[in-house]
C-alpha positions in Angstrom: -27.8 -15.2 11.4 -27.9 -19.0 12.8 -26.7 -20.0 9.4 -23.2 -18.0 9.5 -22.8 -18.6 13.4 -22.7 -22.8 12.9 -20.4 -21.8 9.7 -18.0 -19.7 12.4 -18.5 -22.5 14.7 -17.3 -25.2 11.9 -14.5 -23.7 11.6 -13.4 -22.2 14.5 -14.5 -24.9 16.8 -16.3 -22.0 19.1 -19.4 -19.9 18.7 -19.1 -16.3 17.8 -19.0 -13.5 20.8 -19.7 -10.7 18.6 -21.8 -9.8 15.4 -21.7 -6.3 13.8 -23.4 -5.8 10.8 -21.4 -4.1 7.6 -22.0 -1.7 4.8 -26.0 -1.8 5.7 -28.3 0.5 3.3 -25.2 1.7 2.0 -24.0 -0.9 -0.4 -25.8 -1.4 -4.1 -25.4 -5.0 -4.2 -28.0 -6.4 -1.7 -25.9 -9.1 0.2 -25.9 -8.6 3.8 -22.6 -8.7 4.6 -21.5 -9.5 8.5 -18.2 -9.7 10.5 -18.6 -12.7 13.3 -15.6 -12.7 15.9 -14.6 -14.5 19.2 -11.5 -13.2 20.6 -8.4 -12.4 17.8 -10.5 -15.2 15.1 -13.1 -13.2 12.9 -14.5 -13.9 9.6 -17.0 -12.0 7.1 -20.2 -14.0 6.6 -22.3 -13.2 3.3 -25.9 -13.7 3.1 -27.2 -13.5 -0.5 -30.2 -15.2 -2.0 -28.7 -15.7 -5.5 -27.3 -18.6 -5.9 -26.3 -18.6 -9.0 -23.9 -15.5 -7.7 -22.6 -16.8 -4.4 -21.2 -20.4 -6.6 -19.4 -18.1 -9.1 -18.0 -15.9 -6.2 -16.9 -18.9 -4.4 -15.4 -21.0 -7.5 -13.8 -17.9 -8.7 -12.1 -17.6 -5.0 -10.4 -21.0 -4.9 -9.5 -20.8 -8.6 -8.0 -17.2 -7.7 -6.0 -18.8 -4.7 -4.9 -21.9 -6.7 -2.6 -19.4 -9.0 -1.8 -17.6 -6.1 -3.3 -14.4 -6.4 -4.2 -12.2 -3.3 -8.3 -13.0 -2.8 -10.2 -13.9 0.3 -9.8 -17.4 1.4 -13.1 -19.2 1.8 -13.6 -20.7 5.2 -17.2 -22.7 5.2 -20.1 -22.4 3.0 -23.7 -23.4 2.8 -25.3 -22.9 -1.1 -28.5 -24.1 -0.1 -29.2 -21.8 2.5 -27.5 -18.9 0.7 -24.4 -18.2 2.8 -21.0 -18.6 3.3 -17.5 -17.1 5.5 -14.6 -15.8 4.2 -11.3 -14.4 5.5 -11.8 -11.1 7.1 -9.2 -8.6 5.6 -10.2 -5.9 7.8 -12.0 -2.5 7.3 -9.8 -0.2 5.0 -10.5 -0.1 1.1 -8.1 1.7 -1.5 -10.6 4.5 -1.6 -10.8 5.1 2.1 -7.4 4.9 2.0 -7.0 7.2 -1.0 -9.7 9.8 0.8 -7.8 10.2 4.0 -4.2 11.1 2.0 -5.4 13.2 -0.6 -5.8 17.3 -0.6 -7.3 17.6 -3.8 -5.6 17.0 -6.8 -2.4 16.4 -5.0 -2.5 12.3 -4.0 -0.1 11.3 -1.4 2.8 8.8 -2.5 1.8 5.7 -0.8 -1.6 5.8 -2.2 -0.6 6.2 -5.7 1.8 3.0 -4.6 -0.8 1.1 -4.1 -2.6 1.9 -7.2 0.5 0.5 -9.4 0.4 -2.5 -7.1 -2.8 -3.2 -8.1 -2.5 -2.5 -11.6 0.4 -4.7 -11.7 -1.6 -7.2 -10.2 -4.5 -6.9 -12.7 -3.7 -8.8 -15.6 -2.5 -11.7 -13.8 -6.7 -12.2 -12.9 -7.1 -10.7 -16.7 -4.4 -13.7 -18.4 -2.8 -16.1 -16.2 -6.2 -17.1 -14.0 -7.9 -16.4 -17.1 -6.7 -18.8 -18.9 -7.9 -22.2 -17.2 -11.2 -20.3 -15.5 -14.3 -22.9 -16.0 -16.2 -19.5 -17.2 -19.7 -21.9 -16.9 -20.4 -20.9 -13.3 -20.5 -17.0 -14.6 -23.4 -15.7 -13.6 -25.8 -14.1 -15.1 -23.5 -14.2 -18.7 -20.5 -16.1 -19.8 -19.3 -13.5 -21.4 -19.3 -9.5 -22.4 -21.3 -9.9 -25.4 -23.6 -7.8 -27.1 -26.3 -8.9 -24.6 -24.4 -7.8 -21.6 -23.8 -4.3 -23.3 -27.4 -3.8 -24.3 -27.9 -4.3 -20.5 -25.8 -2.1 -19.4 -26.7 0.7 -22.4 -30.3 0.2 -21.5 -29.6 0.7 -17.7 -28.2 3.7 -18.3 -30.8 5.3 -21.3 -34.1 4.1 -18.7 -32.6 4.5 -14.8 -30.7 7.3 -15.6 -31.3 9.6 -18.6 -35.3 8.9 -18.2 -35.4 9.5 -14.5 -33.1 12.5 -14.7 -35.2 14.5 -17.7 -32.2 14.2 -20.3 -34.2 14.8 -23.6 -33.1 12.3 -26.5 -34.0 10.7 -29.5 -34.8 7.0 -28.7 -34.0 5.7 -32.3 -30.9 7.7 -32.7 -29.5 7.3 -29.5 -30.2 3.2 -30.3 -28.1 3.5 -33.6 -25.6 4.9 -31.4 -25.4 1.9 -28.9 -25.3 0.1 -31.6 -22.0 1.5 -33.1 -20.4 1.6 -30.0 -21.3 -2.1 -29.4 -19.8 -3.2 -32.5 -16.5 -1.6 -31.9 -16.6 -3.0 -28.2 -16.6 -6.7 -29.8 -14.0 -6.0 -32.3 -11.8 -5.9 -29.1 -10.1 -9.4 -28.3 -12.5 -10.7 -25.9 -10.7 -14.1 -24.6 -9.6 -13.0 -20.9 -11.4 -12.7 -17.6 -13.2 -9.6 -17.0 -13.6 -8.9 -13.3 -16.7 -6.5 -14.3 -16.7 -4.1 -10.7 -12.8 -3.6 -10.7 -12.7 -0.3 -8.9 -11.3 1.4 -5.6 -13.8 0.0 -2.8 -13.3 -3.7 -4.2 -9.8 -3.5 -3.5 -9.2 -4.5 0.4 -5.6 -3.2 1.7 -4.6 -5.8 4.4 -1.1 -6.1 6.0 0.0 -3.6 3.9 -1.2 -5.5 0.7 -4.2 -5.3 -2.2 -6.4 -8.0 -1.6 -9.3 -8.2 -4.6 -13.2 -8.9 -3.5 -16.7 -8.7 -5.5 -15.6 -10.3 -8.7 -19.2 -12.5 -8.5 -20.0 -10.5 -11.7 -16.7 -12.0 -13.6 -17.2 -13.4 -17.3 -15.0 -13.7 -20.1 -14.6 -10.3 -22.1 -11.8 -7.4 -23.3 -8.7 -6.1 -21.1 -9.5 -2.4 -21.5 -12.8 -2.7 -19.4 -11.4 -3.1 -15.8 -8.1 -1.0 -16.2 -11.1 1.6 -17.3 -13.2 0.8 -14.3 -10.1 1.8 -12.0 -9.2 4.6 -13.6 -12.6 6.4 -14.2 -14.4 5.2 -11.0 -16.2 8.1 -10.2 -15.9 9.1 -6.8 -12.1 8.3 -6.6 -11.9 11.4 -8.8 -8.4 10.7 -10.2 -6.1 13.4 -11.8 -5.6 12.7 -15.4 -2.3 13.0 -15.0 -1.9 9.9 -12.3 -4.8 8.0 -14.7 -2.1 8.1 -17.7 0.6 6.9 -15.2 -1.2 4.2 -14.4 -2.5 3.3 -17.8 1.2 3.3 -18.5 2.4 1.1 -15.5 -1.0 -1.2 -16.4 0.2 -1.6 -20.0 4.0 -2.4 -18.7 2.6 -5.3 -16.3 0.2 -6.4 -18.9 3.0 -7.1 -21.6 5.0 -9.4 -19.8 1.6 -11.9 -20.4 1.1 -10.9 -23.8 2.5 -9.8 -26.9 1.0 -6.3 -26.4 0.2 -4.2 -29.1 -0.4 -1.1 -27.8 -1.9 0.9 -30.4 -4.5 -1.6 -30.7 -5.3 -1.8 -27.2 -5.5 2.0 -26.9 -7.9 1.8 -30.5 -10.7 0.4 -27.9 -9.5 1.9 -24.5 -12.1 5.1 -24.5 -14.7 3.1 -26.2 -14.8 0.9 -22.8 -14.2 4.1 -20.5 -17.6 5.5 -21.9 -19.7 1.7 -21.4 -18.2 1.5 -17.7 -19.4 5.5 -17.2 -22.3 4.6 -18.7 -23.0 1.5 -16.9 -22.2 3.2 -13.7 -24.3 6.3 -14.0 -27.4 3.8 -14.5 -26.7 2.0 -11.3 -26.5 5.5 -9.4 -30.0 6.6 -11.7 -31.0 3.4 -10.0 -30.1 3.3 -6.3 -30.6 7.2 -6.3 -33.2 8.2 -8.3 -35.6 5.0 -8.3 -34.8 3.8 -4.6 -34.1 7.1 -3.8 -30.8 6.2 -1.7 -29.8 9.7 -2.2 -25.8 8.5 -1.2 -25.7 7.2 -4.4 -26.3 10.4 -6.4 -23.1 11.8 -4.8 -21.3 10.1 -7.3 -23.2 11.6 -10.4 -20.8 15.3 -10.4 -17.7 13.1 -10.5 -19.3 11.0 -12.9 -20.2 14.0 -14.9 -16.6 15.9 -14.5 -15.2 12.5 -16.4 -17.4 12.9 -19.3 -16.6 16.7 -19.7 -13.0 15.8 -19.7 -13.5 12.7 -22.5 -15.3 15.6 -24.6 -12.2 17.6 -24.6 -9.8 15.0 -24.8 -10.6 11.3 -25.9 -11.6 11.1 -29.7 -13.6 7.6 -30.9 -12.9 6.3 -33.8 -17.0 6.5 -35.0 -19.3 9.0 -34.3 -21.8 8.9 -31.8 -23.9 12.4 -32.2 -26.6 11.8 -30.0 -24.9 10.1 -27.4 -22.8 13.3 -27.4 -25.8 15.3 -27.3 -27.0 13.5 -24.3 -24.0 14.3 -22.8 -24.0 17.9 -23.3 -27.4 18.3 -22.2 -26.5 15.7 -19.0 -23.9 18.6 -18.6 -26.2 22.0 -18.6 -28.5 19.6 -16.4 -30.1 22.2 -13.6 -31.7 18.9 -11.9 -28.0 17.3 -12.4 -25.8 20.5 -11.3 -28.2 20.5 -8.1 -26.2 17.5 -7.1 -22.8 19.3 -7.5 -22.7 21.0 -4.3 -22.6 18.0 -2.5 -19.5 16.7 -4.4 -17.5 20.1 -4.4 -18.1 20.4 0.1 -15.6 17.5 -0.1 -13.2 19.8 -2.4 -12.7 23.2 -0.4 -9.8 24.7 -2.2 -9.4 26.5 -5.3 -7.0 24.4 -7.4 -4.2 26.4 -9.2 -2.1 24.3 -11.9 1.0 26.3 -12.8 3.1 25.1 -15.9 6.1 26.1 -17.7 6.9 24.6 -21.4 9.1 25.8 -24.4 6.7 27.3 -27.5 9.0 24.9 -29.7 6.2 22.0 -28.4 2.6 21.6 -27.6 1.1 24.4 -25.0 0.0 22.3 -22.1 -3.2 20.9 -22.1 -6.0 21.2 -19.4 -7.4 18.2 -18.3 -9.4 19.6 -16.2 -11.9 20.1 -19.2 -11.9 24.0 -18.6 -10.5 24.6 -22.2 -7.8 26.4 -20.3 -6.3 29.2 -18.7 -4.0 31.9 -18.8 -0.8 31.6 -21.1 1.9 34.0 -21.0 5.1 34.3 -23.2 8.3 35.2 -21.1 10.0 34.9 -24.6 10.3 39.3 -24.1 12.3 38.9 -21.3 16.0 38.8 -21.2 17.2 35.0 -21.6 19.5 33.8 -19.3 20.2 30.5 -21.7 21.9 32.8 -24.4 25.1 33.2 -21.3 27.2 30.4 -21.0 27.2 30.1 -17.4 23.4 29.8 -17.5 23.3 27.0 -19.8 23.4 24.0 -17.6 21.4 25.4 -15.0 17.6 26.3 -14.8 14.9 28.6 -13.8 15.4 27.2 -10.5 18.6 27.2 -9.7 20.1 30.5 -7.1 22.5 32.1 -10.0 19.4 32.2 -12.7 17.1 33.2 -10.1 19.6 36.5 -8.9 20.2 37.0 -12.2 16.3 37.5 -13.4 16.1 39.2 -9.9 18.4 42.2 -11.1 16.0 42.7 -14.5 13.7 45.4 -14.1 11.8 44.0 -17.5 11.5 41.2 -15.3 9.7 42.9 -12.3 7.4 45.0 -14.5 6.5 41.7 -16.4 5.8 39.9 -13.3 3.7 42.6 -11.5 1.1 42.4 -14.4 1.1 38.6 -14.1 -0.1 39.2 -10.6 -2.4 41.5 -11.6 -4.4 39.6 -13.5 -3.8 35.9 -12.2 -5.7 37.7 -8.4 -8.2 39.0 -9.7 -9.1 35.7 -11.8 -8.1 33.5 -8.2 -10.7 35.9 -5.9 -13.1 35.7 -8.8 -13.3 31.9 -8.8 -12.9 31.5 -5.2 -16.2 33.7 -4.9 -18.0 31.9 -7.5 -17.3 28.7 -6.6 -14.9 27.5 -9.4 -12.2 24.8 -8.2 -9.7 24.6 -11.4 -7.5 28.0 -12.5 -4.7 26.9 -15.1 -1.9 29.1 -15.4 1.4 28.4 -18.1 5.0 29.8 -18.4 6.6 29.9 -22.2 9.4 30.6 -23.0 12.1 29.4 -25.5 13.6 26.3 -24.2 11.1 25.8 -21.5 14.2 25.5 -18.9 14.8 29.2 -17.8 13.0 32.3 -17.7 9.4 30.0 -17.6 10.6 27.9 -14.8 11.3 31.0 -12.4 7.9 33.0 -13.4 6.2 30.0 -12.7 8.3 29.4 -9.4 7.8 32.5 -8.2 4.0 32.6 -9.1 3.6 29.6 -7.3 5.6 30.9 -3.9 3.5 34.5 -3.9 -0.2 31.5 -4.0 0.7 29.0 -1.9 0.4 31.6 1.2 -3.2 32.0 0.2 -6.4 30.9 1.8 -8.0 27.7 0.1 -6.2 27.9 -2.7 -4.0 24.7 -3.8 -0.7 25.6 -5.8 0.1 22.4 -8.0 3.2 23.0 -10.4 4.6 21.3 -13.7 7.8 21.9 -15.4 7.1 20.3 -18.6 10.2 20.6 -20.7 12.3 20.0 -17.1 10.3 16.5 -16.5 11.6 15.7 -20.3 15.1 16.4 -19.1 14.7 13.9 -16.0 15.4 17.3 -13.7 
């Protein structure tokens, strides 16, 4: 520690009083990192023996601060004995923050706040810093070529499907990474690529996103770190808020470029499966090989992002065995061993209650359940043929009294119940955390928004079980 206490000393003028070492064991990257103090001054020294690393951290830090963008200032450093300080920004990371205002599914408003804060912030690393970056001091590639993928796609095949007993062919599976690497470079490939852009990299300090571990930075594709954010395992993000946010990212990212969004979103999945991939190799790594058995924690959420890409996220070329993998990764009885862990952190049984008109699409489960109950009001009388009804909703006191007096209604309603309890004890007893229950009617504004109202009022009383409701044709109307 002398090293880092004559660095606190150079800048500070004084020795340090206190020294408490951070993240220990728990961190994959190596670096011992330490917070030094004396009074109200404290910095974060870094001890890492790759050089190479610290000098791109360090020249990507002052570059990142010349265009103004909300990094760690570097205090003192010393390359050549493999340290330096750095502003301390404190102890509370987007995911903390995010685990401590979350129930489930539902994600409190100041954390998703902070998300579109930092996915505003994203592209002005990705374009405007990106632009003038001396992309020499990237370490250990300049870029996201088609050596850096074969890294991370061999990472993944030999530190995680090897040590986790997921039959493959080897040839096959190759011709796969090899179609999925070609399509990866056909995306434009001229901006920075902060490589680890995810939820514990993100430092909230004063009320702001601060950015950290960008060491691994090179020049590469926009959809990779958007990707990283939105799929990082453990934050476990609803779909729902990961399409806001692609949204919001996309917004941001066209007033740097002339954005054509169909293009982008040509490539966007192709990058969520590399970062999956890359990521379930580290935790194969750290958890399998160095059996730091923290790591595998991450595998289920890992896992419940790939089920939900199988049901919803279609590749423009095939990939069979990779798919295969995937299924097999899936029926895994050494993988779904790791589940338990991950669902003791998710206690309540998750009920999603929709209403929509059967003029549209039935709403989809992103869950990647394949779906749940669906039942058509359409028999019931319908308040939107009166013309005192027709401005109103399924929500509103007049509709509701009216539907209250219909004895269709009550019958109806009593075999809903019937079968949505027996199908919430059921799960509940076997474990499951996702029951998906939709409304239809005609319009989508009347007799499915009060079934599903009232549904969701007779749950909500229940015991571990978290009522989450949509009104799909209402959100359309802005009501």
């Amino acid at each position: 520690m002398d090293v880092l206490n004559k660095l606190f000393e150079k800048h500070f003028h004084a020795s340090a009083e206190r020294i408490q070492q951070l993240q220990g064991d728990l961190g994959g990257s190596g670096r011992k990192i330490i917070r030094l103090s004396r009074g109200n001054q404290s910095a974060i020294g870094i001890l890492y023996d790759v050089r190479e690393e610290n000098a791109a951290f360090l020249a990507f830090s002052r570059h990142f601060r010349r265009h103004g963008l909300p990094v760690p200032e570097i205090y003192e450093e010393d390359l050549d004995r493999d340290a330096y300080i750095e502003q301390d920004l404190g102890d509370t990371t987007l995911f903390d923050f995010l685990s401590l205002n979350r129930s489930g599914e539902s994600i409190a408003a100041p954390v998703v706040e902070h998300y579109r804060k930092v996915v505003a912030e994203l592209p002005r690393f990705q374009v405007e810093a990106g632009r003038d970056l001396d992309y020499s001091v990237c370490y250990p590639r300049g870029s996201f070529d088609r050596q850096s993928i074969n890294w991370d796609l061999n990472y993944f095949k030999y530190y995680f499907l090897r040590l986790a007993a997921i039959p493959f062919n080897e040839q096959a599976l190759e011709d796969d990474f090899d179609r999925l690497t070609n399509l990866l470079l056909e995306a434009p490939g001229d901006y920075f690529l902060y490589r680890d852009f995810q939820s514990r990299n993100v430092m909230l300090h004063q009320g702001k996103p601060f950015f950290v571990d960008y060491q691994g930075g090179r020049k590469g594709a926009l959809q990779y770190d958007i990707a990283s954010l939105l799929f990082d395992a453990k934050a476990d993000l609803p779909p729902d808020l990961r399409q806001q946010l692609l949204d919001a990212y996309l917004e941001a990212l066209s007033n740097h470029i002339k954005l054509d969004r169909e293009a982008f979103l040509r490539y966007y999945y192709a990058f969520v499966y590399v970062r999956i991939l890359q990521a379930l190799g580290a935790y194969g790594f750290r958890g399998f090989y160095e059996r730091k058995a923290h790591f595998l924690q991450s595998v289920p959420y890992a896992l419940k992002n790939i089920r939900w890409l199988l049901h919803n996220a279609k590749l423009p070329i095939e990939l069979p065995t990779l798919l295969n993998a995937f299924q097999n990764m899936l029926g895994s009885e050494k993988l779904l061993r790791l589940a338990p862990q991950a669902q003791a952190q998710t206690k309540n049984l998750v009920v999603r209650i929709f209403s929509f008109s059967f003029h549209h699409d039935l709403p989809k489960d992103d869950t990647g359940n394949g779906g749940g109950f669906i039942f058509d009001g359409r028999s019931l009388p319908n308040p939107g043929r009166e013309e005192r009804f027709k401005q109103l909703t399924g929500k509103d006191a007049p509709v509701i009294d009216y539907l209250n007096q219909q004895e269709s209604v009550h019958k109806y309603f009593a075999n809903v119940v019937s079968l949505v309890d027996a199908s919430v004890a059921s799960y509940q007893q076997r474990g499951f955390k996702n029951l998906m229950v939709s409304f239809g009617c005609t319009g989508g504004q009347h007799r499915s928004v009060f079934l599903a109202e009232h549904l969701a009022k007779r749950l909500q009383g229940q015991n571990d079980v978290e009522v989450l409701v949509r009104h799909l044709e209402l959100e359309k109307m802005g009501r």
